[in-house]
C-alpha positions in Angstrom: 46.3 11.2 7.5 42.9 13.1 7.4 40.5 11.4 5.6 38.1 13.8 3.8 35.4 11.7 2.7 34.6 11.1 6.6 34.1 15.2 7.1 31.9 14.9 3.6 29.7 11.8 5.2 29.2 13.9 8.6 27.9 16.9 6.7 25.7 15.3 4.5 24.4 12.8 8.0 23.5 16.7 9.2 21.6 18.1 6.0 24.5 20.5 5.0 25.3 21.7 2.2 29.6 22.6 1.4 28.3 26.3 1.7 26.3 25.9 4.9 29.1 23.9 6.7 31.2 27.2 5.4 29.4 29.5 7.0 29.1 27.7 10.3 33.1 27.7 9.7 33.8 31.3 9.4 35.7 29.8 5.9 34.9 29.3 2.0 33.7 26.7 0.6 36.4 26.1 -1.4 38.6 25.4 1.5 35.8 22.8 2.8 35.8 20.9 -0.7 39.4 21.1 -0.5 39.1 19.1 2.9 36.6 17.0 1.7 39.2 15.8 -1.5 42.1 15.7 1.2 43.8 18.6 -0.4 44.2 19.8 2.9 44.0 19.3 6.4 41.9 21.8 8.3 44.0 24.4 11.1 43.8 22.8 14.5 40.6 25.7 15.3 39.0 24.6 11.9 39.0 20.9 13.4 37.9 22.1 16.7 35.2 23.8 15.6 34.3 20.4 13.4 34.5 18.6 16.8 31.9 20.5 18.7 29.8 20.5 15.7 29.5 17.1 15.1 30.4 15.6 18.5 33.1 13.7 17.5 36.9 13.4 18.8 39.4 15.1 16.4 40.7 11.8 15.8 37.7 10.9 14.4 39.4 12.6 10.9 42.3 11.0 11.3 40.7 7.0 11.3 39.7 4.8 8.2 36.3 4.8 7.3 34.2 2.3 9.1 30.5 2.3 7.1 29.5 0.0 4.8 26.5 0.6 2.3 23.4 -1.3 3.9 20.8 1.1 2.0 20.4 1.5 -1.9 18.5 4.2 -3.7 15.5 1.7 -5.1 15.2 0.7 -1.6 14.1 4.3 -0.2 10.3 4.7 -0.3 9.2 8.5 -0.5 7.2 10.8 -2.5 7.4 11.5 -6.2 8.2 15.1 -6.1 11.0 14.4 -3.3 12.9 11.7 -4.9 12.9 14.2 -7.8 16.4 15.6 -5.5 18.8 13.9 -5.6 20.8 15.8 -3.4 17.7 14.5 -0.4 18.1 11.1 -2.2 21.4 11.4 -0.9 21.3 12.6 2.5 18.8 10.3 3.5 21.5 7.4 2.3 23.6 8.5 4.5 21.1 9.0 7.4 20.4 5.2 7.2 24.0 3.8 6.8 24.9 5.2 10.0 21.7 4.6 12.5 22.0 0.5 10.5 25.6 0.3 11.3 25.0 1.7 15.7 22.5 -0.3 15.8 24.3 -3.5 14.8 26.9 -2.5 16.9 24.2 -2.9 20.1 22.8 -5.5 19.0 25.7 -7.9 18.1 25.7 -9.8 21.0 22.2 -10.3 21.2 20.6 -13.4 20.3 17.3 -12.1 17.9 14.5 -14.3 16.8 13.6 -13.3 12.8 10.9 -10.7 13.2 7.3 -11.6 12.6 7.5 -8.7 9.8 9.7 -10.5 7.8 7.0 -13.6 7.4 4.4 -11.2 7.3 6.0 -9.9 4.2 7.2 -12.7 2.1 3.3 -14.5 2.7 2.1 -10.7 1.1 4.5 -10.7 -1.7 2.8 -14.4 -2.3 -0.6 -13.2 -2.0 0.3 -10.2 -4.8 1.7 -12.6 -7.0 -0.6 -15.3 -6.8 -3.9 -13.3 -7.1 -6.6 -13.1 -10.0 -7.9 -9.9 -9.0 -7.5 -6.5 -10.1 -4.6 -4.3 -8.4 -7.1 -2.3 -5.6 -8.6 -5.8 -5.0 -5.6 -7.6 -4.2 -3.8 -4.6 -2.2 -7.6 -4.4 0.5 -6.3 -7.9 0.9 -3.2 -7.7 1.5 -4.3 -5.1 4.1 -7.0 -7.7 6.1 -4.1 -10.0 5.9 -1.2 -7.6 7.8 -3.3 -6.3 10.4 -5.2 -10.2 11.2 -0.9 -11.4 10.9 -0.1 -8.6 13.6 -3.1 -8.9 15.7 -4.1 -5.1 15.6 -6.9 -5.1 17.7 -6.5 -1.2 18.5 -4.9 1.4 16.2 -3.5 2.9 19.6 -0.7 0.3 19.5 -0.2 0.6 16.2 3.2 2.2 16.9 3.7 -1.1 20.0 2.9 -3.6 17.3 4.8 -2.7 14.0 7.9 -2.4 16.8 7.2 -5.3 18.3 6.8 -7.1 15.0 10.5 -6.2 13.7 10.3 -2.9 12.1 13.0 0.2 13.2 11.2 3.3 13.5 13.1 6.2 13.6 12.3 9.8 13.9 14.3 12.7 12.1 13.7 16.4 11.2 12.9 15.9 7.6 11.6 19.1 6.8 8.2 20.5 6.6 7.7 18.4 3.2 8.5 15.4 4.0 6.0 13.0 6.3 7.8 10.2 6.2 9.5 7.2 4.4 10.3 3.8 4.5 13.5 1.9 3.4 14.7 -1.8 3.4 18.3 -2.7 3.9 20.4 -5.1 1.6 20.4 -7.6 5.0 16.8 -7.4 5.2 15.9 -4.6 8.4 13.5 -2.7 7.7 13.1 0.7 8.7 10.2 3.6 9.1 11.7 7.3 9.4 9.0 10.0 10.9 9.7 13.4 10.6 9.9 15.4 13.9 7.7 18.3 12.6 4.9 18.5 14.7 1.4 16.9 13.7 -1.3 15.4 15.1 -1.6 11.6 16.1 -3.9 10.7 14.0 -1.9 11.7 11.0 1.3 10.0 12.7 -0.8 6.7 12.5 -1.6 7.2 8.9 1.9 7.6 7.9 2.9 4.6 9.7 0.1 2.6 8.0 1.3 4.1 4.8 4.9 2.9 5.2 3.9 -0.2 6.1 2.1 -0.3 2.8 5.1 0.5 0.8 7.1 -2.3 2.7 4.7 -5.1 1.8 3.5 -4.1 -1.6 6.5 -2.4 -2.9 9.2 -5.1 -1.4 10.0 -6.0 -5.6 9.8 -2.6 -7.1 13.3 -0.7 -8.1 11.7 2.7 -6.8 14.8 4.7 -8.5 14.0 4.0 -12.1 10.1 4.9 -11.7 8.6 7.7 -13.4 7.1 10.7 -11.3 3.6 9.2 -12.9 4.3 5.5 -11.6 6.0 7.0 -8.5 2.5 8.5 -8.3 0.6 5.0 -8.3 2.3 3.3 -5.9 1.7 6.5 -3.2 -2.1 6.3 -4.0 -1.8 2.5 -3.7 0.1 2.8 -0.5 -2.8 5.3 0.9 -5.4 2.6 -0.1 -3.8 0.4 1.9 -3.6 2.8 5.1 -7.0 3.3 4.6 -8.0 -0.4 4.5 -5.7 -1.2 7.3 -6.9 1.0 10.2 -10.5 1.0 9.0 -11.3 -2.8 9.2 -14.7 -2.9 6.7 -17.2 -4.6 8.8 -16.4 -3.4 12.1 -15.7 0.3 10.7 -19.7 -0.2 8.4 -21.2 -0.8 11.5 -20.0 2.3 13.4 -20.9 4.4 10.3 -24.4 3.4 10.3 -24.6 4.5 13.8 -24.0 8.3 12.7 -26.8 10.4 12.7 -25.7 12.4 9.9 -23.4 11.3 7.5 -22.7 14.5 5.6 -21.6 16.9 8.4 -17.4 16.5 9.6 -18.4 17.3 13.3 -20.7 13.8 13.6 -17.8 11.9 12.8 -15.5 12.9 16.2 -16.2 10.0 18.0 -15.4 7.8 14.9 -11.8 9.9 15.1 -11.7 9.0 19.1 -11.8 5.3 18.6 -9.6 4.6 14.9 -7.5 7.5 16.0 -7.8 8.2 12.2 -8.5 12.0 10.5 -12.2 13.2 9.7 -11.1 13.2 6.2 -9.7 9.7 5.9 -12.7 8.7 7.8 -15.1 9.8 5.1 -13.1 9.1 2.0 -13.1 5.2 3.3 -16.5 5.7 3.8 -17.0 7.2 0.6 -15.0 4.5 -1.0 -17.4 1.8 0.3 -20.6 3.1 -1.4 -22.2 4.4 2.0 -22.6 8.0 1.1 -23.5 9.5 -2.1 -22.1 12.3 -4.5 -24.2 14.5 -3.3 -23.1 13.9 0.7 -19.9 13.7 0.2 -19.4 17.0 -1.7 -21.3 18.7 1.0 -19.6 16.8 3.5 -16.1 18.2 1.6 -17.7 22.1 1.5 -18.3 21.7 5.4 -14.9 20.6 5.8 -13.5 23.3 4.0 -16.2 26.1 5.8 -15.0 24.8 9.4 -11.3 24.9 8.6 -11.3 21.1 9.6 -8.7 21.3 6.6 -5.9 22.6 8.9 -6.9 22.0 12.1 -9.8 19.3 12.9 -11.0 18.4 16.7 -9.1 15.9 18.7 -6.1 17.0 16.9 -4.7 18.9 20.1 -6.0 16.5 22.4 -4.7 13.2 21.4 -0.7 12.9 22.0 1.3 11.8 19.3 3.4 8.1 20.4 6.7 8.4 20.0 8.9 5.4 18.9 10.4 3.2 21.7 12.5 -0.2 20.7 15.2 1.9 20.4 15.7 3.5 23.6 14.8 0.1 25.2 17.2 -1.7 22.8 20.2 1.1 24.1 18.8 1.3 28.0 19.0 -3.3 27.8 22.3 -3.5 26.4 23.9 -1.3 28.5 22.3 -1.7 31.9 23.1 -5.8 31.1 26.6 -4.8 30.8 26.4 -6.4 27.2 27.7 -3.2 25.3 30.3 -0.5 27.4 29.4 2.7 26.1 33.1 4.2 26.9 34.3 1.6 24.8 32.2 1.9 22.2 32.6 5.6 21.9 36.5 5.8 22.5 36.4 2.7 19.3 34.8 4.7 17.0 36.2 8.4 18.0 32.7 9.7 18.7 31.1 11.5 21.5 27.4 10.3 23.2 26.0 13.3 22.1 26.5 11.9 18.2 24.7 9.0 19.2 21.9 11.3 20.7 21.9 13.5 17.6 21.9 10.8 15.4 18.7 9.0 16.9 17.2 11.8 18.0 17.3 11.1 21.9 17.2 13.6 24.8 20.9 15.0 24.6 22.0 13.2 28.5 20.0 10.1 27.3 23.5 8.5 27.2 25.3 10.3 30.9 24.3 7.5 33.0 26.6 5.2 31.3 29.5 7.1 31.1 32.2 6.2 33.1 34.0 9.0 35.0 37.7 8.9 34.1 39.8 9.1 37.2 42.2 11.8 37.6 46.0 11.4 38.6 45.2 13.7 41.5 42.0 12.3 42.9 43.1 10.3 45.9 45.1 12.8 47.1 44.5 15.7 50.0 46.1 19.0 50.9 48.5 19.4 53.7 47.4 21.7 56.4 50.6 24.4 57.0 51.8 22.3 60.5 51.6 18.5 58.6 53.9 20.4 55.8 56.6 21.8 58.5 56.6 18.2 59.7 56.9 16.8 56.3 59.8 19.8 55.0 61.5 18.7 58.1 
């Protein structure tokens, strides 16, 4: 039996649309919404095609369903104007059901301690609901608390520590719209997706810092039956508390007053070296905290538009972007132990390794040292030479 919702789940885990996946096809869309609502079953080059697209085993169509919804729609954490699509809403669902359900397929057997994180937030949700000062009050402090909880010392490690702490980061090509987002599951893992377009470090840091925001402030709110203007808050409260997080007040009002001129972008480069935080960000904190006036800080704003700092500011092609890492050293620990058998594990679930390197966005022969080699029928045997075969004939 071919099982149509499974080809529908694999197109929307790839970003395609019916028509898209028909074009790829050579076929209309009607016949791929026909598959989809197992009207029919695709010709045997239809499902080969479908095989090398989406690195599965044709029997992968021809197996029960195996995913379980782990992620909700008030659980996914993105901008106002891109929940707006529901169709995105959507994809991104599907995204996160799969990369939950490998993961807990490698990590079964593992014995895990409950991740610092999940302390870190319950003790922040406390703090919210407990304090007697106004919103922007109360979210700074929340801020001091995380990054004292996870012993940030250095925003360099931010990436090491918010890893380390219990948090999946993920990357994925979401686009040139999308930065990132943040999403809890109904077991309580919580996950950071990057996008894979290409940016600078220092705005890689403030998007972690901005998810991380979300997941501590934002742990009670439904975000699927907000309004565009209340979707709109809680970004500009999840930015204050980026901005409060990587610039630690007293240590970052001490460096300020070191600068010789606060109004001009190219005085604040060395600032940028050591938060590993934009120009912009730098100033608007510093803006924030009363140390410049309106006058500086609109000609700070005109020199930042005149140098074209807006686009492109120094450092931005210097300092390498860090990439996530629990993941590959989750997959490289399970298998060197032994604990997981990749062979296994793909021949269970009818996929190919270069799904899973797709799907988590790994080098495409992350996965070929720990594939076995099938042995062939032949392999042990040799050829004859024309004298041993007259002596065999005869």
């Amino acid at each position: 039996m071919f099982y149509g919702e499974k080809l529908s789940s694999l197109r929307e885990l790839n970003g395609l649309s019916r028509k898209e996946l028909a074009d790829k096809l050579n076929i209309s869309e009607q016949a791929v919404w026909q598959y989809e609502n197992d009207s029919i079953i695709p010709r045997i080059e239809v499902l080969n095609q479908l095989r090398n697209l989406f690195c599965v085993e044709t029997r992968y169509f021809f197996s029960s369903g195996y995913l379980t919804a782990k992620v909700s729609e008030e659980r996914i954490a993105y901008r106002a104007e891109d929940r707006a699509s529901r169709k995105k809403t959507k994809l991104e669902l599907t995204f996160l059901n799969y990369i939950d359900h490998y993961i807990n397929c490698f990590e079964q057997h593992l014995l895990v301690p409950e991740s610092p994180i999940i302390g870190i937030r319950k003790e922040s949700l406390k703090l919210i609901e407990k304090s007697h000062l106004e919103r922007k009050e109360t979210i700074k402090k929340v801020a001091e608390f995380a990054r004292n909880k996870l012993s940030l010392k250095d925003n360099k490690d931010l990436m090491y520590t918010l890893e380390n702490s219990g948090i999946y980061i993920v990357e994925k090509n979401l686009g040139s719209q999308i930065d990132a987002y943040s999403a809890v599951t109904r077991e309580g893992r919580l996950y950071i997706v990057l996008g894979t377009v290409k940016k600078s470090a220092v705005r890689r840091n403030f998007d972690l810092a901005h998810e991380l925001g979300h997941l501590l402030l934002h742990a009670n709110v439904d975000m699927d039956t907000l309004s565009p203007a209340e979707l709109n808050i809680i970004e500009k409260e999840a930015h204050l508390f980026a901005s409060v997080f990587l610039l630690p007040e007293k240590e970052f009002v001490d460096d300020f007053f070191e600068l010789k001129r606060k109004s001009n972008p190219d005085y604040y480069i060395d600032l940028k070296r050591k938060y590993l935080v934009s120009i912009a960000a730098l100033e608007m904190r510093a803006y924030a905290l009363g140390l410049l006036s309106y006058q500086e800080n609109r000609y700070f704003w005109g020199q930042l538009t005149k140098k074209k700092y807006k686009l492109f500011e120094p450092l931005d092609d210097e300092i390498p972007p860090v990439k996530p890492g629990k993941l590959r050293y989750l997959f490289k620990f399970v298998l060197n132990k032994n604990v997981v058998n990749l062979n296994h594990l793909l021949d269970y679930f009818n996929i190919q390794s270069g799904f899973l390197s797709k799907l988590f966005n790994l080098d495409e022969h992350f996965f070929d040292p720990y594939l076995e080699t099938k042995k062939d029928y032949f392999r042990e045997a040799r050829i004859l030479d024309i004298d041993d075969f007259r002596d065999k004939a005869y």
